[in-house]
KOLTIKOL-395854 format. One record per residue (C-alpha): x, y, z; residue number from 1. Coordinates in steps of 0.1 Angstrom, whole numbers, plus 5000, padded with zeros to 4 digits. Each point is the difference from the previous one (the first is absolute). Layout:
BEGIN
+------+------+------+-----+
:   xx :   yy :   zz : pos :
+------+------+------+-----+
:    X :    Y :    Z : NUM :
...
+------+------+------+-----+
This chain:
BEGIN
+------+------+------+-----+
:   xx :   yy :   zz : pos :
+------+------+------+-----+
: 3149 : 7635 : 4544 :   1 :
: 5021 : 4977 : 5022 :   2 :
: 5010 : 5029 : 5025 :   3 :
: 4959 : 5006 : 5002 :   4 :
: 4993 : 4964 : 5008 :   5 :
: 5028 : 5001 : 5022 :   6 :
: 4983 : 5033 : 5016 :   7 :
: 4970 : 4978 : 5004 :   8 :
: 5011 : 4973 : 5015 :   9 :
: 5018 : 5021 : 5030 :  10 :
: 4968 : 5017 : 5008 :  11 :
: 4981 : 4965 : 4998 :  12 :
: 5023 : 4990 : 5028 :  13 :
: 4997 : 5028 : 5020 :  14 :
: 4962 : 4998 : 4999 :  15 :
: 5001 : 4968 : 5010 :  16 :
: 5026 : 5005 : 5029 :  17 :
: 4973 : 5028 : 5015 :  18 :
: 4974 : 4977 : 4998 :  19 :
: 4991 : 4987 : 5036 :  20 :
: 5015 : 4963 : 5000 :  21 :
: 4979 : 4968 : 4999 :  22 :
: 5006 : 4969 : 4998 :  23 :
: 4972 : 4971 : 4989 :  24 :
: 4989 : 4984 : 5036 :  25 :
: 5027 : 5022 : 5018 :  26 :
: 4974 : 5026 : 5008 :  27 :
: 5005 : 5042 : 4994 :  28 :
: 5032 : 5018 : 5011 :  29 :
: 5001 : 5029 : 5010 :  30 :
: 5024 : 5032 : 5018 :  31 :
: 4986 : 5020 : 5025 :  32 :
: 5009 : 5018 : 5032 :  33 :
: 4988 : 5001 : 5035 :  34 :
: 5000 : 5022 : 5031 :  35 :
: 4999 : 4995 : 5030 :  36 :
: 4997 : 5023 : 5032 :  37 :
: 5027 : 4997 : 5030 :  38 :
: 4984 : 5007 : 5029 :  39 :
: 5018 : 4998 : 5037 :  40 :
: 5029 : 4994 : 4981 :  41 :
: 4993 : 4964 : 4988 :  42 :
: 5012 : 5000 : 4968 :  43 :
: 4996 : 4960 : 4997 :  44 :
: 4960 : 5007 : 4997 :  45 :
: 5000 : 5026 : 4979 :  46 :
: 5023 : 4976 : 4979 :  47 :
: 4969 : 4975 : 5002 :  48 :
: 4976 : 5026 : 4991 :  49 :
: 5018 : 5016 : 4973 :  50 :
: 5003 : 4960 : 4985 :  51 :
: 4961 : 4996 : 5006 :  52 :
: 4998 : 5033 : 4981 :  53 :
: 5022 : 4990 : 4968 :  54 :
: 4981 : 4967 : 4999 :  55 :
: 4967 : 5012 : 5005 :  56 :
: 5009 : 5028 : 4966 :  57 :
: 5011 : 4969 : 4983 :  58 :
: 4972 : 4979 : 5007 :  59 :
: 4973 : 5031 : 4989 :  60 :
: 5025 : 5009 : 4971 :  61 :
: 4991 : 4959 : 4991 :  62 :
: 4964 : 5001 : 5005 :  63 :
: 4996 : 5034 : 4975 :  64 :
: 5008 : 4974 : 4973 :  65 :
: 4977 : 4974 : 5009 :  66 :
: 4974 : 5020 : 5012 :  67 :
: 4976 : 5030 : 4983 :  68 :
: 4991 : 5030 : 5018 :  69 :
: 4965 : 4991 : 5000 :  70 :
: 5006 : 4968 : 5015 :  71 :
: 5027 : 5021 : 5027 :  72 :
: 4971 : 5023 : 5009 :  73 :
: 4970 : 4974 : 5002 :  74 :
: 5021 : 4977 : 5019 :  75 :
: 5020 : 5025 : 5022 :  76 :
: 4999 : 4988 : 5033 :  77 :
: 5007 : 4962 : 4986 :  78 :
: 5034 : 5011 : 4981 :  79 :
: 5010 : 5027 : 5032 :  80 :
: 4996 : 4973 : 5026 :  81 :
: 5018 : 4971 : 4976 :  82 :
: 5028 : 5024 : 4993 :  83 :
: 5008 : 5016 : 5037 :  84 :
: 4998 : 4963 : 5011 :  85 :
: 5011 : 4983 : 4973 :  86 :
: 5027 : 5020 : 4989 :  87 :
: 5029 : 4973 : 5003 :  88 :
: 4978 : 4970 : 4998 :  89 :
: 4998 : 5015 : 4959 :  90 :
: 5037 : 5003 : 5001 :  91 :
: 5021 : 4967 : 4991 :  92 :
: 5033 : 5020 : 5002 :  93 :
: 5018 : 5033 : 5004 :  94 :
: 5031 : 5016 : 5003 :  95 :
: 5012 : 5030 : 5017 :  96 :
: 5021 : 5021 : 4973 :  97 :
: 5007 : 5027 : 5027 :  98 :
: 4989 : 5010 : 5032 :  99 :
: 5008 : 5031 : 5032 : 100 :
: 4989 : 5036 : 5010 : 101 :
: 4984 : 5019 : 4978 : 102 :
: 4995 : 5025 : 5026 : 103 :
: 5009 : 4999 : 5039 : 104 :
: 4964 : 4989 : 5006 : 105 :
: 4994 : 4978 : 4969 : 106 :
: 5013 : 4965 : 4989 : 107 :
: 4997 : 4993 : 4965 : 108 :
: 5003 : 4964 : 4978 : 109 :
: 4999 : 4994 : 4962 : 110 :
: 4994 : 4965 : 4995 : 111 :
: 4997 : 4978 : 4968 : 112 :
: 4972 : 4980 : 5007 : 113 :
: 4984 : 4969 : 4976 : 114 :
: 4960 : 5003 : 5006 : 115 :
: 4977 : 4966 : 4995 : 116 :
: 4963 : 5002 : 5006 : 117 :
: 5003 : 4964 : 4995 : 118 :
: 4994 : 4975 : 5026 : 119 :
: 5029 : 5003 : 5022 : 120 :
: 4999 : 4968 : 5021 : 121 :
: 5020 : 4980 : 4976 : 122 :
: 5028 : 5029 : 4998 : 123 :
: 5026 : 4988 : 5026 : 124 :
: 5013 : 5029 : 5004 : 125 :
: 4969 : 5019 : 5013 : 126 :
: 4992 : 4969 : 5018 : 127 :
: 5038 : 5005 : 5022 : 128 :
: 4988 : 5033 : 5005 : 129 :
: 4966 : 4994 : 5012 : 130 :
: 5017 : 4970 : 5026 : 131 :
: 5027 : 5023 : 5008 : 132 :
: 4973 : 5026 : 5009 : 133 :
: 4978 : 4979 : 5021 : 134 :
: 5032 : 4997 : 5023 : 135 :
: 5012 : 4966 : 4979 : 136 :
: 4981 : 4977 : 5025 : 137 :
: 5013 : 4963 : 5005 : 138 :
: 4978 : 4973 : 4987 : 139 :
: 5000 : 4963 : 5019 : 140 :
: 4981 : 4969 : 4984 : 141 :
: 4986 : 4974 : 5018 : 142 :
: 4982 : 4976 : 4976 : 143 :
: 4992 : 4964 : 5011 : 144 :
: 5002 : 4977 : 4973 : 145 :
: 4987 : 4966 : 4995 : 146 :
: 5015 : 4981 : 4964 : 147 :
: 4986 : 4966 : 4991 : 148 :
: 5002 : 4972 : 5024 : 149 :
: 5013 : 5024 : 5030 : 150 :
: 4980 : 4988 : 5033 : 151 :
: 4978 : 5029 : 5010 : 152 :
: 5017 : 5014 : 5032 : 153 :
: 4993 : 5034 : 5020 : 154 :
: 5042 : 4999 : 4999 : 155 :
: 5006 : 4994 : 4963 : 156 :
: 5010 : 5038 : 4994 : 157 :
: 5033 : 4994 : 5027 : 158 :
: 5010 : 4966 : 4984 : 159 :
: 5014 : 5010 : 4965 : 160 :
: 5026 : 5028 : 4997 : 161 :
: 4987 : 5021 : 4971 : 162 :
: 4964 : 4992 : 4984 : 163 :
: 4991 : 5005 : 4963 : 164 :
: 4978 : 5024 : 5003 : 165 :
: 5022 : 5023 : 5026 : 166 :
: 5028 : 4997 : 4979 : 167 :
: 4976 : 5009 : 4965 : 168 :
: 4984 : 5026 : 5020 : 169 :
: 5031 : 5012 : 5015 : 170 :
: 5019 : 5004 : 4968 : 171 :
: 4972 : 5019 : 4979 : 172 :
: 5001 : 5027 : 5034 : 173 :
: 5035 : 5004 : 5000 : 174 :
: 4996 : 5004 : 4964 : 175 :
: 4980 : 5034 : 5007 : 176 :
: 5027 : 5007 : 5024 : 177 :
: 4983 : 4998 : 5031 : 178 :
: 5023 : 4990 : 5030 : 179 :
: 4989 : 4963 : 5009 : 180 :
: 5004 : 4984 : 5034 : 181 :
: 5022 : 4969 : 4999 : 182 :
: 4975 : 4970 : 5008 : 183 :
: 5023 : 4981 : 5020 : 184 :
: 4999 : 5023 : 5027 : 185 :
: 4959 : 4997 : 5000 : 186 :
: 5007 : 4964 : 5004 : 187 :
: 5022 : 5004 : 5026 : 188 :
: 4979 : 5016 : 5022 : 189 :
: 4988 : 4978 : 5034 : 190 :
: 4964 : 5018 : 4995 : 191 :
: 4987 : 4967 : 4973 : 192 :
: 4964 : 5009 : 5018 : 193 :
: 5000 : 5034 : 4989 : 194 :
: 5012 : 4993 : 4970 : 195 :
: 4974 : 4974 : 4988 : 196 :
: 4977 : 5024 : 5016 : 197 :
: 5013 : 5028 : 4974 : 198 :
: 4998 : 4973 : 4972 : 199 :
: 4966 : 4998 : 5005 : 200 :
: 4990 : 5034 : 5003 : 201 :
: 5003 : 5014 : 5031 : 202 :
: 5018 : 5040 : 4990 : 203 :
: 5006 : 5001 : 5039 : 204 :
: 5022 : 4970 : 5003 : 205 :
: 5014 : 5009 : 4967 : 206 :
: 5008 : 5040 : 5010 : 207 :
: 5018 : 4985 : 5032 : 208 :
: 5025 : 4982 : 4983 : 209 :
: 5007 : 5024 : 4970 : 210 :
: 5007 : 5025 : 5031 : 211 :
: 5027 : 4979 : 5016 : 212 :
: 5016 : 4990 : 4965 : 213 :
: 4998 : 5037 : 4991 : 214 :
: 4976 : 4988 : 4966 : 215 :
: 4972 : 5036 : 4993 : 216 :
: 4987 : 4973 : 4976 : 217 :
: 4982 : 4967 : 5004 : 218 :
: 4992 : 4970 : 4970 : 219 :
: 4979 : 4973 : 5015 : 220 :
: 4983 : 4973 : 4987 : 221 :
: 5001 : 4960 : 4991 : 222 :
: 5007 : 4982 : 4964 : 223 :
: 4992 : 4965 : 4993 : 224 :
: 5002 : 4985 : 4969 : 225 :
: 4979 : 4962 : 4987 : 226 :
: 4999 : 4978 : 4977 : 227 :
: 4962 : 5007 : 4980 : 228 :
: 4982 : 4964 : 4997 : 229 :
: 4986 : 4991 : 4963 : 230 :
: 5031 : 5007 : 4981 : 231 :
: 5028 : 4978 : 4988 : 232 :
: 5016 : 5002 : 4969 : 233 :
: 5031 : 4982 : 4987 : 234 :
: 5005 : 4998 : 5043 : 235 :
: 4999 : 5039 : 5003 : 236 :
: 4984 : 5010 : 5029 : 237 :
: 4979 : 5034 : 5008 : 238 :
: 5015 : 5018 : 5028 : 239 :
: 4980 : 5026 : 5012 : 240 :
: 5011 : 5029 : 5022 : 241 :
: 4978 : 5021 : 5025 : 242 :
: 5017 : 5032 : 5021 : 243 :
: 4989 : 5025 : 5015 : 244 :
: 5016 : 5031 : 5021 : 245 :
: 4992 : 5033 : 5015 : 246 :
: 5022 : 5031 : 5006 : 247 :
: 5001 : 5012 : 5031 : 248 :
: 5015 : 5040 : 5016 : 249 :
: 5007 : 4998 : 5031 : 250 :
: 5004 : 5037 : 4999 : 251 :
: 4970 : 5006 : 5020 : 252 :
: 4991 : 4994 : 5032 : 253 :
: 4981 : 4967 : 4992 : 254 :
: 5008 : 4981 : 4969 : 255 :
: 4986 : 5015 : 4963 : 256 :
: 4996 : 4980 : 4969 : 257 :
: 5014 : 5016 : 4972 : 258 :
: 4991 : 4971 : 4981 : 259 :
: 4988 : 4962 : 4990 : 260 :
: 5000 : 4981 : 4971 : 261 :
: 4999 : 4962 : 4988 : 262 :
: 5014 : 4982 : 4966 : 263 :
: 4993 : 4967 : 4989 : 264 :
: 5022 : 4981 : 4976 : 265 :
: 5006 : 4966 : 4984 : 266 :
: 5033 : 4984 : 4988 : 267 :
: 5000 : 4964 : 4979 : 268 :
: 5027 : 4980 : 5013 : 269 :
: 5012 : 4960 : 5000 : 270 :
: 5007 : 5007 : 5038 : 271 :
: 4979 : 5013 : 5019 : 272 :
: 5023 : 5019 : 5029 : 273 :
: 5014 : 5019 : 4970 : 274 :
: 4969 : 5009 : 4982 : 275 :
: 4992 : 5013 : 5034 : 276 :
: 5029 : 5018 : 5004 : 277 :
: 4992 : 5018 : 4967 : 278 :
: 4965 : 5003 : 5005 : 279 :
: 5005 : 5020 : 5034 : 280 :
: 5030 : 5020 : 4984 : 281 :
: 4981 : 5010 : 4974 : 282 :
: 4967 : 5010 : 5017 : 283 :
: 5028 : 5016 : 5026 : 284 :
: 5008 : 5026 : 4976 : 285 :
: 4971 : 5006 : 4988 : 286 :
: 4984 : 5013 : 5030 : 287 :
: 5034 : 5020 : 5015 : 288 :
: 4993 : 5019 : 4966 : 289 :
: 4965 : 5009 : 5009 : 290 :
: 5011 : 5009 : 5038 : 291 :
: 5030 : 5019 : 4986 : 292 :
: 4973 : 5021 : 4985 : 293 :
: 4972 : 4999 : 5023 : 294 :
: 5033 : 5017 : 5028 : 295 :
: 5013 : 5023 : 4974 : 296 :
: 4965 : 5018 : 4993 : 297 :
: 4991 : 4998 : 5034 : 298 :
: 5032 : 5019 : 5010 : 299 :
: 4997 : 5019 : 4973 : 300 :
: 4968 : 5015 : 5012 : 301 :
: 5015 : 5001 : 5037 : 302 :
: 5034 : 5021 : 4989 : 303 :
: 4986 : 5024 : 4976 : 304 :
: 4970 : 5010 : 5013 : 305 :
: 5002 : 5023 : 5035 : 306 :
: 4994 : 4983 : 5031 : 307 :
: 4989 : 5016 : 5031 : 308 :
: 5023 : 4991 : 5035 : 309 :
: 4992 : 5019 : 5033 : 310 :
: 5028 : 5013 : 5012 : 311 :
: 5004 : 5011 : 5039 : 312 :
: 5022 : 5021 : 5013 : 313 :
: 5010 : 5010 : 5036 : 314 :
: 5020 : 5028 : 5013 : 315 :
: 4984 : 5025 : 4982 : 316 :
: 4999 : 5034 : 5023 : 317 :
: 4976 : 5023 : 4978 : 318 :
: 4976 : 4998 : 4973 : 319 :
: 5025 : 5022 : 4982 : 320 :
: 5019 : 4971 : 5008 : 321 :
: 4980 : 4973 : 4988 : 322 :
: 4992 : 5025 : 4964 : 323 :
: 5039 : 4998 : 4994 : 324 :
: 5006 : 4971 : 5002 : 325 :
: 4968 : 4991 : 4981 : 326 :
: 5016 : 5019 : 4968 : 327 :
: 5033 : 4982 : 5007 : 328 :
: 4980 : 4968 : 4990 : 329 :
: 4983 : 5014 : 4973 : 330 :
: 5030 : 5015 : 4980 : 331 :
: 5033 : 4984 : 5011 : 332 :
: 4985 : 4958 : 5004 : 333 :
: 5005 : 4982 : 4973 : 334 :
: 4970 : 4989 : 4985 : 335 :
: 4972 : 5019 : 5020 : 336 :
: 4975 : 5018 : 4983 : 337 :
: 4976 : 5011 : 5024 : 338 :
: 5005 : 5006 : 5038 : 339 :
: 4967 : 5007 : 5021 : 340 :
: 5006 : 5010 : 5040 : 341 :
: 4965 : 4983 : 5019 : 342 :
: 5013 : 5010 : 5033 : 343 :
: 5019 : 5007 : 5029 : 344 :
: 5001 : 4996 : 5035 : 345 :
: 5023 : 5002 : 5025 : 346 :
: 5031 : 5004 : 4978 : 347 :
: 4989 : 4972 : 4981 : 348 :
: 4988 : 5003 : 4961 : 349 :
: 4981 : 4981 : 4977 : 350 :
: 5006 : 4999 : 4964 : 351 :
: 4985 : 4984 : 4968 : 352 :
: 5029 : 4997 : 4972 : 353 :
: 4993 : 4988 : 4965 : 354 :
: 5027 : 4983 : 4988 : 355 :
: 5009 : 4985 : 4968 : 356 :
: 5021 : 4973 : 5020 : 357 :
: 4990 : 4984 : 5031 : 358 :
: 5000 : 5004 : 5039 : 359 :
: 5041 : 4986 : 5000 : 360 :
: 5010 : 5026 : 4975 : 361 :
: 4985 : 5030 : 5020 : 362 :
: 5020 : 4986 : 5032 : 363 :
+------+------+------+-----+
């Protein structure tokens, strides 16, 4: 009887080792391996693609779980596009368990991968990957700030060395690991017009100083924080804060907003400098939160959904020429999924690439 129970108990184990693992809140993991095609010899793409492959497996492998056929066929096109696009947005980790040529032509991966269809912008790690992928742009802050019983001044931003609301702002952005520009070298700058300019809202003046402190990444906007009339208790004062900012990417030729936001907040306090102080730091969190957001979904949009770049290209002797080097984009650039010649003229070609990436990547 004991050696049956025994018996029993080895075979529960091993049932429960072949069982796919999951963790509560972890998400799914899964095995599974990818290939991908070398082509011109570039074995480092067909490393990426085989990697896109394996996730993409894991990811579907996931969504058979969650998802009925029924639901797979009528919403088809919705789970395709989410999963060829989406594929590493779903996945919060993975591990490569091995990896080379299969074949003198093929590249294969088996990863390990943790699948969450969760909401990934609170997962830090997918968020260092998703900064990492949009080229880990360089953020600068220039937020004016006005605390109770400060003069206003159009020069108050240059007069103290680090603000409340920079710093708050600052720290929550770092937090997310994005690369911050030091604010002392903003403050340093000789260009004080442009930079009140920027303050209030010009992206031009704002886009010429992120270029010369090498920022991709603009925070402006003003805080100022009051004392609310009406309300004294035991000599507590109301200190109320006001800020506003907008995020600016200077990636394009003239200034785009990625986003804008305002918090208000309110801080009792015996003094009131200090119930301002707290007032503006608290509302200053709040809002780099919802920009955080706002910049993450907005990238997230930008980096895994295909872009289209043109693409010129001189020296070209032949159509044969230009056809060759068309399929050279199309199977051995990382990232391009669609390559379509318009033209050519006088050795010079016009393309239209689809890229899951943007125009810098391509180059």
């Amino acid at each position: 009887m004991e050696l049956k129970f025994y018996h029993f108990v080895i075979l529960l184990l091993v049932a429960l080792l072949l069982l796919p693992a999951q963790s509560p809140g972890q998400g799914l993991q899964v095995q599974t391996v990818g290939v991908g095609s070398i082509t011109y010899g570039d074995v480092a793409a067909a490393r990426d693609r085989a990697i896109d492959d394996a996730l993409r497996k894991a990811v579907e492998q996931a969504l058979g779980t969650y998802i009925d056929s029924q639901t797979k066929v009528e919403n088809y096109m919705v789970v395709e596009d989410r999963i060829l696009n989406w594929s590493r947005g779903y996945v919060s980790n993975y591990k490569i368990l091995s990896e080379g040529k299969k074949a003198p032509e093929v590249y294969e991966v088996q990863v390990a991968a943790t699948v969450d269809q969760s909401d990934l912008k609170n997962d830090a790690d997918a968020v260092r990957n998703l900064i990492q992928g949009m080229g880990n742009p360089r953020v600068m802050f220039m937020i004016d700030e006005q605390n109770i019983g400060d003069s206003p001044d159009r020069y108050h931003y240059f007069q103290v060395d680090m603000n409340v609301a920079e710093t708050a702002m600052i720290n929550r952005f770092m937090e997310k690991n994005f690369d911050v520009v030091d604010p002392a070298t903003v403050r340093q700058s000789r260009e004080r017009d442009s930079i009140v300019a920027a303050i209030n809202g010009d992206p031009q003046a704002a886009k010429a100083i992120a270029t010369r402190l090498n920022a991709e990444v603009v925070v402006t906007g003003k805080a100022i924080a009051k004392v609310a009339s009406g309300f004294n208790l035991a000599g507590m004062k109301s200190c109320q804060a006001n800020i506003t900012a907008r995020v600016i990417d200077i990636d394009a030729d003239v200034g785009t907003i990625l986003a804008t936001g305002s918090k208000h907040a309110a801080f009792p306090h015996i003094d009131e400098v200090t119930g301002g102080t707290k007032a503006i730091e608290k509302a200053a969190n709040a809002l780099a939160d919802e920009l955080i957001n706002k910049i993450l979904e907005k990238w997230r949009g930008k980096y895994y959904s295909m872009n289209n770049v043109k693409l010129m290209v001189m020296g070209l002797g032949s159509y044969t020429e230009a056809s060759n080097f068309k399929n050279s984009l199309q199977y051995a650039v990382r990232g391009a999924k669609n390559v379509f010649q318009r033209n050519i003229v006088a050795g010079t070609a016009e393309f239209d690439v689809q890229i899951s990436g943007n125009a810098e990547q391509l180059a």
